[in-house]
Structure formats: C-alpha cells, structure tokens
C-alpha positions, 0 to 999 in steps of 0.5 A, spaced: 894 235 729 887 235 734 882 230 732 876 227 735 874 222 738 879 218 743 884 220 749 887 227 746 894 229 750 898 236 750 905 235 749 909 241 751 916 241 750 921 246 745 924 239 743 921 236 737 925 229 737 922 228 743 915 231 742 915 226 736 918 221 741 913 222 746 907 223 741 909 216 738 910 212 745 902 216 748 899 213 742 901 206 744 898 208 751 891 210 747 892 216 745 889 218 739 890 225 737 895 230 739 897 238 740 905 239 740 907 246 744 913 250 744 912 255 749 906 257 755 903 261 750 902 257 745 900 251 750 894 254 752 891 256 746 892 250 743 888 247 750 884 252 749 882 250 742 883 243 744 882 241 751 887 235 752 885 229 757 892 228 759 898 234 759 906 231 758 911 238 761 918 239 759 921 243 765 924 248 761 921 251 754 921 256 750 921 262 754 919 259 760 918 253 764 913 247 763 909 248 771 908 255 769 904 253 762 901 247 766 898 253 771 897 257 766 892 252 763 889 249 769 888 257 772 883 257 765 880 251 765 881 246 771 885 240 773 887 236 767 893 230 769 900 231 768 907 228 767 913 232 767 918 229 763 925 233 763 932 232 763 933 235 770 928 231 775 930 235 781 928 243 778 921 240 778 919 238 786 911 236 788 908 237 782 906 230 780 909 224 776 916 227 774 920 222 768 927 223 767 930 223 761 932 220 756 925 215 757 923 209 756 915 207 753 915 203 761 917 209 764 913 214 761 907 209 761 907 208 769 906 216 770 901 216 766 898 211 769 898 214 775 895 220 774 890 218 768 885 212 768 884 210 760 878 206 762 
C-alpha cells in the first residue's frame, strides 16, 4: 500500500481490524500512505522498502513484540517516532506514547502528536 508523496506511517499490528482502524484514523491525521505488518520480520522489510514517517506498535505480534520490531528497524536505519498501541498499557514501559486499546481518533491523534510534528 506505499505511495509517494506525503506522511507515510508503519503499522505494526497481527490484527487486521485494528490495523484498518488505525490506517483509517492516520489518514485523518495527514497520513497518506501506509504499510501493515504482521510480525518484526515483515515490519523491517517493509521500512526498508519504505522508510516510514511515524511507526504505530502493537505490544505483541506475530511471533514476538512490537519494541523488538521497533528496535530491529531503529537499529538498521535511525530514530523514526513511535506510538504503541496495545491491549495491555502496562507490558509496554519507558517506550514513548503508549494507547490503550480499544482507542479513540483523540487518543491516538494526541500520541501522535506528541511524538511526530505534521508541519
């Protein structure tokens, strides 16, 4: 789903309702293209490929953890802004913006905005 031009975001989540969610609720924010992953794998090839603006984390994917997939890419390519979004707040500590789920377009839109300047 990359495209050029415009904010591109990383969405790293196992969970394909909520990464639909969370693509439809980033493009409200400015977002205009987007890649959806699964696992840490999948998410560094696809910033590889595509280095994203702004990454969204599930704390748990497949086969593994959204921090380690977020390390995995920052390792590789440098510091990119983060939200975690995940259903258990308290497994994701001193990480940055951390959104509980289930979300809301203000909740997610202030993390966002804490870590990723639109301008």
């Amino acid at each position: 789903m990359a495209g050029g031009g415009g904010h591109h975001a990383l969405i790293i989540e196992d969970e394909m309702m909520i990464a639909l969610s969370l693509e439809d609720l980033l493009t409200g924010l400015g977002f205009r293209s987007f890649d959806i992953a699964d696992s840490a794998a999948a998410a560094l090839l696809c910033a590889r490929n595509h280095r994203p603006d702004m990454i969204t984390a599930d704390g748990l994917i497949n086969g593994g953890t959204g921090m380690e997939a977020v390390d995995q890419i920052t390792n590789a390519m440098g510091a990119i802004p983060v939200v975690y979004v995940s259903g258990n707040p308290t497994f994701i500590v001193g990480r940055g913006p951390v959104v509980a789920k289930p979300f809301s377009s203000e909740t997610l839109g202030a993390a966002c905005a804490r870590v990723y300047s639109f301008h």
